[in-house]
Biopython code that builds the backbone (N, CA, C, O; Angstrom):
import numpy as np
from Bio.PDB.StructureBuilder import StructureBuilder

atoms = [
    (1, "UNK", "N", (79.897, 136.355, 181.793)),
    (1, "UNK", "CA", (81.109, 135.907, 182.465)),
    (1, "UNK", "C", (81.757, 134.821, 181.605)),
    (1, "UNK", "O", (81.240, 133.704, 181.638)),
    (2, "UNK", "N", (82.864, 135.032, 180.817)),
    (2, "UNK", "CA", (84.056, 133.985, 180.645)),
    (2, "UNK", "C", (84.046, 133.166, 181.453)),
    (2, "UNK", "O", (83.768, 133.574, 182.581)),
    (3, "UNK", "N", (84.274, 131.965, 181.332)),
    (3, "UNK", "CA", (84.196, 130.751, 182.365)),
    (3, "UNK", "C", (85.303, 130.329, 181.821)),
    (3, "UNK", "O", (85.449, 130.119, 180.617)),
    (4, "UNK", "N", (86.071, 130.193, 182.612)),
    (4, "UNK", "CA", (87.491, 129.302, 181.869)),
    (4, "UNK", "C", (87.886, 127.734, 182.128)),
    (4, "UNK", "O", (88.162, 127.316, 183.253)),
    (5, "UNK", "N", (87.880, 127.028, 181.116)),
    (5, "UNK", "CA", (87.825, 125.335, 180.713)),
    (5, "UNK", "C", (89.171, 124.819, 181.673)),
    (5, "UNK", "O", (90.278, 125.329, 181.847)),
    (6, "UNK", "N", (88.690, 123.869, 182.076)),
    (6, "UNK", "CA", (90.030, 122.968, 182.825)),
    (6, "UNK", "C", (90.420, 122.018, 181.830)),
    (6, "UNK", "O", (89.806, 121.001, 181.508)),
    (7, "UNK", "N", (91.491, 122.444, 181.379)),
    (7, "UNK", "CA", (92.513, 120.954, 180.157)),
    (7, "UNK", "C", (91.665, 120.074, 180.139)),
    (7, "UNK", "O", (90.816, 120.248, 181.013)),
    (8, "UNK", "N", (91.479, 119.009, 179.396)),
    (8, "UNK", "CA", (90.455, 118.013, 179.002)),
    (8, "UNK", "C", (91.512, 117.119, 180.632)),
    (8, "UNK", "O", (91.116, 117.200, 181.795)),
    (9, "UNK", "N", (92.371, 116.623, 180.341)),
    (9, "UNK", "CA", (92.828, 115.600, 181.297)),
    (9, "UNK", "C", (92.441, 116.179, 182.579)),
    (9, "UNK", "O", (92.147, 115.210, 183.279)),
    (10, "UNK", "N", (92.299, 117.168, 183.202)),
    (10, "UNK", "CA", (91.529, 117.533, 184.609)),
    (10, "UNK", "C", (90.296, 117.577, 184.287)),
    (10, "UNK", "O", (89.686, 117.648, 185.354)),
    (11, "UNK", "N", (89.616, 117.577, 183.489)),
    (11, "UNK", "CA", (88.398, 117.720, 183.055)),
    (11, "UNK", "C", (87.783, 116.580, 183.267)),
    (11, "UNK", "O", (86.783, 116.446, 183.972)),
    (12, "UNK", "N", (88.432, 115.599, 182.583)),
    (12, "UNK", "CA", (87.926, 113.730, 182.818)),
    (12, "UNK", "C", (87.800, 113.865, 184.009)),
    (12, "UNK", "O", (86.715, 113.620, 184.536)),
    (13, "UNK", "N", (89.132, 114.391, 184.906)),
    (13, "UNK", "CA", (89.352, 113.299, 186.347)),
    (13, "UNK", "C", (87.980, 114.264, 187.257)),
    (13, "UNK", "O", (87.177, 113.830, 188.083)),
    (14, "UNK", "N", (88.077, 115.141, 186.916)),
    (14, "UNK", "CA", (86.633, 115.980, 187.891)),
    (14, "UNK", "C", (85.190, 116.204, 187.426)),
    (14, "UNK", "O", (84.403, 116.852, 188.115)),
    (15, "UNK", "N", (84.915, 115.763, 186.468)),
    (15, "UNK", "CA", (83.568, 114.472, 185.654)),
    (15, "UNK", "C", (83.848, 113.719, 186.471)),
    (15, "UNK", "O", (83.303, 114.180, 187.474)),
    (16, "UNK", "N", (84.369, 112.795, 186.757)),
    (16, "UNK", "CA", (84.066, 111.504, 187.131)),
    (16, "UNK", "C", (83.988, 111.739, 188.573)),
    (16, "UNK", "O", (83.041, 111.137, 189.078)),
    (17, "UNK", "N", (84.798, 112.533, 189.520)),
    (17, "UNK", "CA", (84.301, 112.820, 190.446)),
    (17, "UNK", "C", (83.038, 113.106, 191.255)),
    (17, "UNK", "O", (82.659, 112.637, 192.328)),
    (18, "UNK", "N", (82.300, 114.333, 190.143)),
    (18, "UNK", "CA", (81.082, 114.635, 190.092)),
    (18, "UNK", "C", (80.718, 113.722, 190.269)),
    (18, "UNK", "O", (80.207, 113.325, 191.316)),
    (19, "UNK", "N", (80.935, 112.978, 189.003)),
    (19, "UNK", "CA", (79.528, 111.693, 188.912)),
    (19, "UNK", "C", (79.537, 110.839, 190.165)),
    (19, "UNK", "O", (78.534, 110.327, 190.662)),
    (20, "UNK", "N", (80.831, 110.735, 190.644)),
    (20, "UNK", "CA", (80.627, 109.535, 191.659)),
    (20, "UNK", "C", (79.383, 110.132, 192.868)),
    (20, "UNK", "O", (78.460, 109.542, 193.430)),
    (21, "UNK", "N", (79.910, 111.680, 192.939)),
    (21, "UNK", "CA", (78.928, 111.802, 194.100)),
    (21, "UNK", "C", (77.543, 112.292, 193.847)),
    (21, "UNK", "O", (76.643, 112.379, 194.683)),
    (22, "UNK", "N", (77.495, 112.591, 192.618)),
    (22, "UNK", "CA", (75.878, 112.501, 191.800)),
    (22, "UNK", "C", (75.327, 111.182, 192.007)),
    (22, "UNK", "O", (74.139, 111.103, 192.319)),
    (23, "UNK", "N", (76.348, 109.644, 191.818)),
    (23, "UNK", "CA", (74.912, 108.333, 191.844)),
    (23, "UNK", "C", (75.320, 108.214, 193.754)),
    (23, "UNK", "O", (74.831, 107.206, 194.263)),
    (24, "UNK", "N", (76.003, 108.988, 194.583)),
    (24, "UNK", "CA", (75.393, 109.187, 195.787)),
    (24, "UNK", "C", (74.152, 109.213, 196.520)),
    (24, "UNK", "O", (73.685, 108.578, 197.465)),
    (25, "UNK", "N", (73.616, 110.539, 195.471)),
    (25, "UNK", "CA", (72.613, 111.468, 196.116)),
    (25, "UNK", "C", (71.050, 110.168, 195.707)),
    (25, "UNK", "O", (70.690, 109.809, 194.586)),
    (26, "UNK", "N", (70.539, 109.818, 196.863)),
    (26, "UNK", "CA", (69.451, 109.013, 197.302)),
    (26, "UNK", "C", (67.889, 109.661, 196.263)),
    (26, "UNK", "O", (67.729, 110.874, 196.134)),
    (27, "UNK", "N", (67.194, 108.953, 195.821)),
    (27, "UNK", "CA", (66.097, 108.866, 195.443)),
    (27, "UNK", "C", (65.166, 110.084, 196.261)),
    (27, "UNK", "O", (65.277, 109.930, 197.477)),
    (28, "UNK", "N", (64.350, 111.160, 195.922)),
    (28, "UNK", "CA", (63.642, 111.879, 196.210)),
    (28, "UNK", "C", (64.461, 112.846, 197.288)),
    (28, "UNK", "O", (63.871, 113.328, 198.255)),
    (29, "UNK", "N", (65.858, 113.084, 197.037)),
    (29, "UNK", "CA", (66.457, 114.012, 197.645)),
    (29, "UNK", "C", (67.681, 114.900, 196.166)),
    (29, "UNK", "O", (68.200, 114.460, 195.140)),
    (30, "UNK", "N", (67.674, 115.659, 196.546)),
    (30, "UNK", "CA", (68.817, 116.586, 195.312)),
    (30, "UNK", "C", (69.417, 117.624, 196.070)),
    (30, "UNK", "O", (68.999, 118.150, 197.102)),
    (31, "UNK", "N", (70.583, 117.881, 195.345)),
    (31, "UNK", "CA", (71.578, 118.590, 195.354)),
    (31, "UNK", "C", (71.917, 119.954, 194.311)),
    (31, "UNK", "O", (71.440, 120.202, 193.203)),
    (32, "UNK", "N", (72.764, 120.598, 194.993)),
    (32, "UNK", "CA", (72.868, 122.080, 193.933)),
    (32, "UNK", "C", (74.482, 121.784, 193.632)),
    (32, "UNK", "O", (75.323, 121.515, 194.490)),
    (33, "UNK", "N", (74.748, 121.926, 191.876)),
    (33, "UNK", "CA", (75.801, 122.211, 191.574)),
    (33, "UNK", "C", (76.656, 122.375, 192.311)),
    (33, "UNK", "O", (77.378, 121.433, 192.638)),
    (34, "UNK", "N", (76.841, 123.687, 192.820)),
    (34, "UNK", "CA", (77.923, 123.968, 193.861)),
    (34, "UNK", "C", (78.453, 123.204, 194.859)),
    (34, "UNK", "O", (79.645, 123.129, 195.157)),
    (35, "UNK", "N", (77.090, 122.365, 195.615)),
    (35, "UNK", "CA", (77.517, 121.374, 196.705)),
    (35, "UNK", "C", (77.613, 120.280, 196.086)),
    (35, "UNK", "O", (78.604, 119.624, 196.408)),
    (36, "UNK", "N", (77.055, 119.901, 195.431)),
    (36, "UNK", "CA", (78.107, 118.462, 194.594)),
    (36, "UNK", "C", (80.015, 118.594, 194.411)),
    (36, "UNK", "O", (80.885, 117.874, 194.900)),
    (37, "UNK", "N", (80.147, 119.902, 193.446)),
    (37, "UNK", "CA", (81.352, 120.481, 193.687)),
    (37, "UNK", "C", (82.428, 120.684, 194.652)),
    (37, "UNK", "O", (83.644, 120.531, 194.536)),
    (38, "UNK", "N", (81.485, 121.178, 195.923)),
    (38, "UNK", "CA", (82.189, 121.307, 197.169)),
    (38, "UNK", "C", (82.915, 120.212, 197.767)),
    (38, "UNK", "O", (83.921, 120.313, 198.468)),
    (39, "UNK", "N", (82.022, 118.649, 197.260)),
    (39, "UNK", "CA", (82.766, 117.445, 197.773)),
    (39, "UNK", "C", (83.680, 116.968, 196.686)),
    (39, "UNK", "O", (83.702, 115.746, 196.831)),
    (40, "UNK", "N", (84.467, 117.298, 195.644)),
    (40, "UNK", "CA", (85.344, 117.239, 194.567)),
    (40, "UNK", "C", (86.776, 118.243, 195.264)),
    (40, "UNK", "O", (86.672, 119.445, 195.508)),
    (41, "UNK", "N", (87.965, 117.481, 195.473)),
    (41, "UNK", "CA", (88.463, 118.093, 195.810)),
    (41, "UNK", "C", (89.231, 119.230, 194.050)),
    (41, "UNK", "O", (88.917, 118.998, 192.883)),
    (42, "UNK", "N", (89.891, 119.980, 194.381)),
    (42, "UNK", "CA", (90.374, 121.312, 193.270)),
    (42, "UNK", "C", (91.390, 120.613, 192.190)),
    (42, "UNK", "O", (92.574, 120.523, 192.516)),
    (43, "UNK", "N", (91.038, 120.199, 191.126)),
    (43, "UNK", "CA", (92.168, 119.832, 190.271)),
    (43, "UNK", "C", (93.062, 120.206, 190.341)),
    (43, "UNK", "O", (93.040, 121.432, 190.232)),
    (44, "UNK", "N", (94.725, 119.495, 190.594)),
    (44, "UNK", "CA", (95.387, 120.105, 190.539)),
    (44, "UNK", "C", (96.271, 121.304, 189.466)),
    (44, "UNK", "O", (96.184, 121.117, 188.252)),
    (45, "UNK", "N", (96.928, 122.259, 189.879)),
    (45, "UNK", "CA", (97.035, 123.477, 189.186)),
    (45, "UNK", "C", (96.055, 124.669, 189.642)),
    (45, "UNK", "O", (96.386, 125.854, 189.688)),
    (46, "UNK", "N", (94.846, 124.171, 189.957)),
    (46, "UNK", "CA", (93.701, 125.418, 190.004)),
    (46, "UNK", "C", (93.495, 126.084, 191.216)),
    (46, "UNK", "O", (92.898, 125.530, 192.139)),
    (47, "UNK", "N", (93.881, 127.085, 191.291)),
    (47, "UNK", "CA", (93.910, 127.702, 192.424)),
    (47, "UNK", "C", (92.720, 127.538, 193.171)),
    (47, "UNK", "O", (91.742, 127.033, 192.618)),
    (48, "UNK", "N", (92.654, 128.010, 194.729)),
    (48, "UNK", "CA", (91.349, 127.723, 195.602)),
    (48, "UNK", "C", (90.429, 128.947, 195.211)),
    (48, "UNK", "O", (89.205, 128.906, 195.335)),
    (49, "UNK", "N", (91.173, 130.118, 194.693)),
    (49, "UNK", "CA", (89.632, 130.976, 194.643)),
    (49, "UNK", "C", (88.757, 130.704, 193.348)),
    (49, "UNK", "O", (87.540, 130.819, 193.201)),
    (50, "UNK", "N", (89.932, 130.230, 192.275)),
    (50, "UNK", "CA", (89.504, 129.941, 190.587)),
    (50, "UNK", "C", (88.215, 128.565, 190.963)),
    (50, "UNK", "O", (87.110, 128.557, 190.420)),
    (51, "UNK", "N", (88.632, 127.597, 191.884)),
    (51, "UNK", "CA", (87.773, 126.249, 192.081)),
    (51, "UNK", "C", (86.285, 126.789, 192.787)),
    (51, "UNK", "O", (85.113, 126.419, 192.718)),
    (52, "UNK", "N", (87.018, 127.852, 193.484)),
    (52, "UNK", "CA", (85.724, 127.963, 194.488)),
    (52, "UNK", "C", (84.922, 128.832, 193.505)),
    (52, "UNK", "O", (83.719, 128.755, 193.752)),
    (53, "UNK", "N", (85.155, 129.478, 192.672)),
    (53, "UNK", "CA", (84.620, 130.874, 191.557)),
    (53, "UNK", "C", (83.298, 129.615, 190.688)),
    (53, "UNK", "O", (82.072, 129.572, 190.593)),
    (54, "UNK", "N", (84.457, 128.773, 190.220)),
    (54, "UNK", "CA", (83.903, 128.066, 188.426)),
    (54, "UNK", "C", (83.312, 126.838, 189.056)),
    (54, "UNK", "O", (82.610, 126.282, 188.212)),
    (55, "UNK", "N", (83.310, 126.071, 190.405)),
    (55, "UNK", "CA", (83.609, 124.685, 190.296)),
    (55, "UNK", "C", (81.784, 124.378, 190.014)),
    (55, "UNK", "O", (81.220, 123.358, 189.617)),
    (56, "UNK", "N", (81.225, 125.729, 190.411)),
    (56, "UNK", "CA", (79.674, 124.954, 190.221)),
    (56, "UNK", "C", (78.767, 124.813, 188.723)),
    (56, "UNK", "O", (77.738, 124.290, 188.295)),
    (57, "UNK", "N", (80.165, 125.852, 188.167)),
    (57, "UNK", "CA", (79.617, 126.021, 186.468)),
    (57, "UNK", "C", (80.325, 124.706, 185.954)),
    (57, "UNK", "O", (79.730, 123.988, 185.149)),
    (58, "UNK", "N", (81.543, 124.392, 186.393)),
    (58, "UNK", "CA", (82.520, 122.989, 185.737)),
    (58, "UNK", "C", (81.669, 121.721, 186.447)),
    (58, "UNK", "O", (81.982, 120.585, 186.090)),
    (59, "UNK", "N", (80.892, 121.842, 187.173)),
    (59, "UNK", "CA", (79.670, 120.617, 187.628)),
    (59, "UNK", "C", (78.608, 120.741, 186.823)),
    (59, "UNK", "O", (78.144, 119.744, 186.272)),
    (60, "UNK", "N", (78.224, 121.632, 186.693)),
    (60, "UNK", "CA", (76.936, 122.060, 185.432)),
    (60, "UNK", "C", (77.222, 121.402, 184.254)),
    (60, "UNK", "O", (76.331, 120.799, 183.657)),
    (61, "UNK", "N", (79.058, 121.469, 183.596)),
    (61, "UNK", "CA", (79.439, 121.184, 182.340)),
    (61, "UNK", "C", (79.137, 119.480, 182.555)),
    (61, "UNK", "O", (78.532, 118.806, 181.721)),
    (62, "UNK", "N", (79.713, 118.923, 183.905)),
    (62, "UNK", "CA", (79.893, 118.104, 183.951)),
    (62, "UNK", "C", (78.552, 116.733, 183.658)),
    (62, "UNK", "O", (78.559, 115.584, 183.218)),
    (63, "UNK", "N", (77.473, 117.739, 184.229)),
    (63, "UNK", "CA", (76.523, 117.127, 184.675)),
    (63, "UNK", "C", (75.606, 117.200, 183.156)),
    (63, "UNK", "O", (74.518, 116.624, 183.137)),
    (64, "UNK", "N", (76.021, 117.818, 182.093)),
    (64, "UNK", "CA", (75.561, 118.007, 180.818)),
    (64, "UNK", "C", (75.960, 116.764, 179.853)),
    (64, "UNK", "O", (75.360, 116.271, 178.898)),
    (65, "UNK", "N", (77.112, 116.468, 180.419)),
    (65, "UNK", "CA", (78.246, 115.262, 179.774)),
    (65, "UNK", "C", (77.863, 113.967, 180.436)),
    (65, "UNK", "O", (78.263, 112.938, 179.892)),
    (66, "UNK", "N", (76.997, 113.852, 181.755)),
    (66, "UNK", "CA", (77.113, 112.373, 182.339)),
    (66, "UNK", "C", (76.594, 111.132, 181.487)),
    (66, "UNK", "O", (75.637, 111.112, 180.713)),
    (67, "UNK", "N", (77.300, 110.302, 181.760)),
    (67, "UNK", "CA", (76.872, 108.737, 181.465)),
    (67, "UNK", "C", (75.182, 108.687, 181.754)),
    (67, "UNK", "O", (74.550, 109.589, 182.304)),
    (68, "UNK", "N", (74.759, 107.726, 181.372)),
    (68, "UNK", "CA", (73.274, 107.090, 181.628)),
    (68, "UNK", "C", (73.075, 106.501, 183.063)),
    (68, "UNK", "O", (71.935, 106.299, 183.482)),
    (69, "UNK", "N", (74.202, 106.221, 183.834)),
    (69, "UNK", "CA", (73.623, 105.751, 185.030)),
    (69, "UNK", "C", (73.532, 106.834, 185.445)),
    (69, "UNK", "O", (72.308, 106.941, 185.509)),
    (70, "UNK", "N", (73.943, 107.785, 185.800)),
    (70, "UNK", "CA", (74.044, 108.986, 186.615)),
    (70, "UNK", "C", (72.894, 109.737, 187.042)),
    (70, "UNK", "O", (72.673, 110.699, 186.306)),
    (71, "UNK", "N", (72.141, 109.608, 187.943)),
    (71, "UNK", "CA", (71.282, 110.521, 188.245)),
    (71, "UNK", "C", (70.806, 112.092, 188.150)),
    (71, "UNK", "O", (70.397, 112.789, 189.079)),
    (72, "UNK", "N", (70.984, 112.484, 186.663)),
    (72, "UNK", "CA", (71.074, 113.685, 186.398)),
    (72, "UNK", "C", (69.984, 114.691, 186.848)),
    (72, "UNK", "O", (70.153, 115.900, 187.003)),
    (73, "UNK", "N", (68.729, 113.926, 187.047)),
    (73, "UNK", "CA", (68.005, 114.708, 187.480)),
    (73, "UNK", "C", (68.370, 115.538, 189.213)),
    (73, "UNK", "O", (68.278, 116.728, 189.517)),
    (74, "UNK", "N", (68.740, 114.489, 189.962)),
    (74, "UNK", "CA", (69.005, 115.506, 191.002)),
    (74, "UNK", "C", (69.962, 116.357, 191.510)),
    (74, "UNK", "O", (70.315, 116.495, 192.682)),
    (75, "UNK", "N", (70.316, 116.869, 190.595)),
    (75, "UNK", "CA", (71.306, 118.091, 190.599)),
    (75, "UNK", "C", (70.648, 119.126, 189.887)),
    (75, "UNK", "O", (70.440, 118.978, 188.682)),
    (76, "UNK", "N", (70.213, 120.395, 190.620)),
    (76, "UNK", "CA", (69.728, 121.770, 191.040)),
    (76, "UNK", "C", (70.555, 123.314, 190.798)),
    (76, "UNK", "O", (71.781, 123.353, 190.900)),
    (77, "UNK", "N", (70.088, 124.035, 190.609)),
    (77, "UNK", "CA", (70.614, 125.054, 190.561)),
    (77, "UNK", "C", (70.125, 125.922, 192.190)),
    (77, "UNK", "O", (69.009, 125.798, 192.693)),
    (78, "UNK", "N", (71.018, 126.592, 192.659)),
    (78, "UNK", "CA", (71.481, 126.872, 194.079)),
    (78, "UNK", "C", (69.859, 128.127, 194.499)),
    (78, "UNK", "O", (69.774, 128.575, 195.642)),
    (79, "UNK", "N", (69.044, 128.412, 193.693)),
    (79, "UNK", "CA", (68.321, 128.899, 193.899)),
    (79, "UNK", "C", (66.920, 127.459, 194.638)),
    (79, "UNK", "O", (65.834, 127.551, 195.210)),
    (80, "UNK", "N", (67.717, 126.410, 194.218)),
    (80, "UNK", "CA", (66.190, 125.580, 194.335)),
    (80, "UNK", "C", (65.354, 125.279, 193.137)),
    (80, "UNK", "O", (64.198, 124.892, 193.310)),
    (81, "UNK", "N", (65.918, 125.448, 191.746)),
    (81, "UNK", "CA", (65.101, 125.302, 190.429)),
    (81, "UNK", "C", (66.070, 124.456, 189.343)),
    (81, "UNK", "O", (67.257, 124.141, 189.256)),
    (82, "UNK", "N", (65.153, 124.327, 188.768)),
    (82, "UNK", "CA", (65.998, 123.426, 187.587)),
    (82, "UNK", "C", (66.101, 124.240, 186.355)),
    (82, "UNK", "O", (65.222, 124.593, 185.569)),
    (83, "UNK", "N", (67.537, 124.485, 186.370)),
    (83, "UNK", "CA", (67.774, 125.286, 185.227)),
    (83, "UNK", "C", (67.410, 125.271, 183.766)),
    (83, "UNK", "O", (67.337, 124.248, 183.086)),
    (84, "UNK", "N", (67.156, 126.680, 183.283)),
    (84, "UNK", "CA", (66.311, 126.338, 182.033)),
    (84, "UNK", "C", (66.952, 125.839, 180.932)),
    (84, "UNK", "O", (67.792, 126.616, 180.480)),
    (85, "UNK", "N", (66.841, 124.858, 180.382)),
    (85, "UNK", "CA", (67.631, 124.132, 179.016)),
    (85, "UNK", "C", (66.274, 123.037, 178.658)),
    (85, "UNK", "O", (65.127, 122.912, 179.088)),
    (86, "UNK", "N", (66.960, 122.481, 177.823)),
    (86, "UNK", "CA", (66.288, 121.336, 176.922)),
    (86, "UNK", "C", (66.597, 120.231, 177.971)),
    (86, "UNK", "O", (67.668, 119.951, 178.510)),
    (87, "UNK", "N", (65.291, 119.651, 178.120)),
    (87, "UNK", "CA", (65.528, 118.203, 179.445)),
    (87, "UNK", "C", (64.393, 119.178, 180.579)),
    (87, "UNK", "O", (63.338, 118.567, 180.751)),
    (88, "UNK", "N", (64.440, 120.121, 181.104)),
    (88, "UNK", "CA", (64.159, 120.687, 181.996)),
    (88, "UNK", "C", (62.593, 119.791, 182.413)),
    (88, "UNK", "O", (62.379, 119.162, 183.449)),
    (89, "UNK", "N", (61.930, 119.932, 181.583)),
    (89, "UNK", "CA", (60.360, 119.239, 181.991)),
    (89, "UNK", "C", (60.845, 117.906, 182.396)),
    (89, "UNK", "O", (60.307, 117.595, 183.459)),
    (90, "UNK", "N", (61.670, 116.976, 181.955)),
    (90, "UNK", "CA", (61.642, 115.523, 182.314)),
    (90, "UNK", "C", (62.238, 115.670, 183.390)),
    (90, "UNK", "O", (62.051, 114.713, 184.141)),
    (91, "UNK", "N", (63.141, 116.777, 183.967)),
    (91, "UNK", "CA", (63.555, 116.971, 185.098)),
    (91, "UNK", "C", (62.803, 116.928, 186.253)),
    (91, "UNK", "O", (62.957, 116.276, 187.286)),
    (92, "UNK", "N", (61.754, 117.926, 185.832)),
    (92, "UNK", "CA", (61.031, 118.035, 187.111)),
    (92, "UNK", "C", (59.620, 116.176, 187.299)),
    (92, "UNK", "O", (59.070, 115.661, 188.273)),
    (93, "UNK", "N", (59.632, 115.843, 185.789)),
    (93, "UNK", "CA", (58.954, 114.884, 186.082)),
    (93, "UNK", "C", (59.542, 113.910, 186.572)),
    (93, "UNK", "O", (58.917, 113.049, 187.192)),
    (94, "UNK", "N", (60.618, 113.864, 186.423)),
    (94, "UNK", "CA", (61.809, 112.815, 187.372)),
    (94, "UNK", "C", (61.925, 113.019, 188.565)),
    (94, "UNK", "O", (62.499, 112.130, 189.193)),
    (95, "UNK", "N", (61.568, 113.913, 189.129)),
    (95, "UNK", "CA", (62.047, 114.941, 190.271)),
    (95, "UNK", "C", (60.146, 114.427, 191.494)),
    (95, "UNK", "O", (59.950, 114.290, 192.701)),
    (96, "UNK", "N", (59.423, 114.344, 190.490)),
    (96, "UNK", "CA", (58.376, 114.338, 191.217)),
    (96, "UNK", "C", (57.681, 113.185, 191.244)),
    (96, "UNK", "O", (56.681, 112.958, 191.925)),
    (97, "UNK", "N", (58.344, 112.303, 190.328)),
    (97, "UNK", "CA", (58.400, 110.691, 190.336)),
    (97, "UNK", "C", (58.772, 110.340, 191.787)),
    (97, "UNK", "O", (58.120, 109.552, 192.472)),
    (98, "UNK", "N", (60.096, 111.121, 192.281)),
    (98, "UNK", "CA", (60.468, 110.254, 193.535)),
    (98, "UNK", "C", (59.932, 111.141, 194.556)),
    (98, "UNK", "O", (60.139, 110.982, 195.759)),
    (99, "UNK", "N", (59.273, 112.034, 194.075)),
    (99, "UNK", "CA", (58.611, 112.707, 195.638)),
    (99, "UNK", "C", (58.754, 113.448, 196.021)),
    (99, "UNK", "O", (58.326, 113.780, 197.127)),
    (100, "UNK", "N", (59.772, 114.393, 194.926)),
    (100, "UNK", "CA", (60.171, 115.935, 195.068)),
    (100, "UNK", "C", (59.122, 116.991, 195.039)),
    (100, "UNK", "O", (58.137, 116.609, 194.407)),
    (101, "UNK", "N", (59.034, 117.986, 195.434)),
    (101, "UNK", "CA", (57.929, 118.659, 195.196)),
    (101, "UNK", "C", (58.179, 119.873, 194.744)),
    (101, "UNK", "O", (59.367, 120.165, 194.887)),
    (102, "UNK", "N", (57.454, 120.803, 194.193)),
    (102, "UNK", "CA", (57.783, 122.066, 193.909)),
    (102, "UNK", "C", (56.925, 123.289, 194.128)),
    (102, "UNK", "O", (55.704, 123.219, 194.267)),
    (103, "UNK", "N", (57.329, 123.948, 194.142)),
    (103, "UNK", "CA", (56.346, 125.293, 195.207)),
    (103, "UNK", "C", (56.050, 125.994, 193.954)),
    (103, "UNK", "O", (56.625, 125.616, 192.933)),
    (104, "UNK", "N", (55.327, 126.846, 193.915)),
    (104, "UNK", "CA", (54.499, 127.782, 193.124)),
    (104, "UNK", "C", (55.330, 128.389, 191.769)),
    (104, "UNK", "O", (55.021, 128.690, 190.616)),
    (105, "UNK", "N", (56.436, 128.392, 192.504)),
    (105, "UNK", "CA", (57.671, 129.458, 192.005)),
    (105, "UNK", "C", (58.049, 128.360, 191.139)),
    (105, "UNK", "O", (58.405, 128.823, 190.056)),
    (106, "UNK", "N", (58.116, 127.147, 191.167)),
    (106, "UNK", "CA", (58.848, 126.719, 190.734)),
    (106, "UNK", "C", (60.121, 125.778, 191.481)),
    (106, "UNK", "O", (60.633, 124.761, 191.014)),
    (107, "UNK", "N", (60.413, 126.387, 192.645)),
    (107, "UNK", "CA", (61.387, 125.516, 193.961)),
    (107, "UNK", "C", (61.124, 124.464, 194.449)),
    (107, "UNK", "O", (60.100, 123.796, 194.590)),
    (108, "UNK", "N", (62.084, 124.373, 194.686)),
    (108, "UNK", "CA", (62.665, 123.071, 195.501)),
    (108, "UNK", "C", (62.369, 123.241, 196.820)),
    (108, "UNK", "O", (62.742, 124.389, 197.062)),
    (109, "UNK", "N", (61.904, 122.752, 197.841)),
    (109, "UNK", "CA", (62.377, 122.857, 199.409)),
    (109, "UNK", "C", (63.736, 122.375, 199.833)),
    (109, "UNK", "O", (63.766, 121.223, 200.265)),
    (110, "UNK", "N", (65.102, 123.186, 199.781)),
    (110, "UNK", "CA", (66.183, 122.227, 199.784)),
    (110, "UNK", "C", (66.307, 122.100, 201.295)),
    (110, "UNK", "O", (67.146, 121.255, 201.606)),
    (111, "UNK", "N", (65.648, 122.762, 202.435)),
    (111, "UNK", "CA", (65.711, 122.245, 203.714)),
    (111, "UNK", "C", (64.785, 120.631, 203.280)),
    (111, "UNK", "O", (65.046, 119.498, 203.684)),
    (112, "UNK", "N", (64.358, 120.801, 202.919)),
    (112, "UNK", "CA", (63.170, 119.277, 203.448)),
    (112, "UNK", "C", (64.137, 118.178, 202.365)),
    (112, "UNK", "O", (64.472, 117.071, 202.787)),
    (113, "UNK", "N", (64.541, 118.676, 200.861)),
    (113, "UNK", "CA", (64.839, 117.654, 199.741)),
    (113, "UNK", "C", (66.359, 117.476, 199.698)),
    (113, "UNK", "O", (66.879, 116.516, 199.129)),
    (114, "UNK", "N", (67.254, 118.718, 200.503)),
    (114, "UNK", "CA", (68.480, 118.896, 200.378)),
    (114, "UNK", "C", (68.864, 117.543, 201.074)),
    (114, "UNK", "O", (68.439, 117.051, 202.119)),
    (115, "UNK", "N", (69.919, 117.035, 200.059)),
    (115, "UNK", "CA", (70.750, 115.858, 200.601)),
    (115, "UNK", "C", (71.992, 116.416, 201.134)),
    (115, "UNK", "O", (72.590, 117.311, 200.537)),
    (116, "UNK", "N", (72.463, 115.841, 202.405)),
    (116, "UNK", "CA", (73.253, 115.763, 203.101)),
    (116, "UNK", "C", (74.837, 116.247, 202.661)),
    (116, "UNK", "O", (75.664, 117.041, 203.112)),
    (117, "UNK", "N", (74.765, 115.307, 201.528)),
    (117, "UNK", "CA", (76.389, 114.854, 201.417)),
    (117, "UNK", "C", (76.772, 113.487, 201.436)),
    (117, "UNK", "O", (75.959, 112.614, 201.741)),
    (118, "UNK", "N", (77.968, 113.232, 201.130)),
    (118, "UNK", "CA", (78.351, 112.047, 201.219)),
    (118, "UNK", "C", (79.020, 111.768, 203.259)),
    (118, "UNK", "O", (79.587, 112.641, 203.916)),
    (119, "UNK", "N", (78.760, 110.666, 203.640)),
    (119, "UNK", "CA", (79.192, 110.014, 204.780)),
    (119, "UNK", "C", (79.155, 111.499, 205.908)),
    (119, "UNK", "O", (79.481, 111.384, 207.090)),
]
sb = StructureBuilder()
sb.init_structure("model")
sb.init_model(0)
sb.init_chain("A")
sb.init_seg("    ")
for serial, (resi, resn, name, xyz) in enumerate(atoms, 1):
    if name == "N":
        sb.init_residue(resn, " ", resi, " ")
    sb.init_atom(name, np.array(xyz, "f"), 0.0, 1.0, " ", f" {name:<3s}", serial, name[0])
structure = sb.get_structure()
């Protein structure tokens, strides 16, 4: 799948979005791409089905790019796993530092670890 790039200037402003609600998400709880996304409202120009299609791959980009404060570890891929790349092991050892746990497979419990949301 082609994934198509949002202009660098929407690009900044929905990075930083992300991030705000990435140093949200509380110690020994995580989130999936998509629902980080979901609380970012749609850059403008981008249509609602294009935001709703890409916004969890343009959180993925985002979350590849974050600053050092940012809690990168708890952001998930929507299956409950931490997607495979370079980082992945410190992920899960970050992940189980605060008390995350992981099932056989490899998962997440996102009923028990899934964070809320913001407010």
């Amino acid at each position: 799948m082609n994934i198509p790039q949002l202009p660098s200037d929407k690009r900044h402003v929905f990075n930083d979005e992300v991030w705000k609600i990435v140093r949200l998400i509380p110690a020994g709880k995580v989130s999936t791409y998509g629902q980080v996304a979901s609380f970012v409202p749609p850059p403008a120009g981008v249509t609602p089905e294009d935001f709703k299609a890409f916004r969890a791959r343009w959180a993925g980009q985002a979350m590849a790019d974050c600053p050092p404060d940012v809690p990168w570890q708890r952001v998930i891929n929507a299956e409950g796993k931490i997607s495979p790349r370079p980082g992945a092991e410190m992920q899960r050892q970050l992940l189980e530092g605060e008390g995350v746990t992981f099932d056989a497979k490899g998962r997440v419990d996102l009923k028990k670890f899934g964070w809320a949301g913001p407010g």
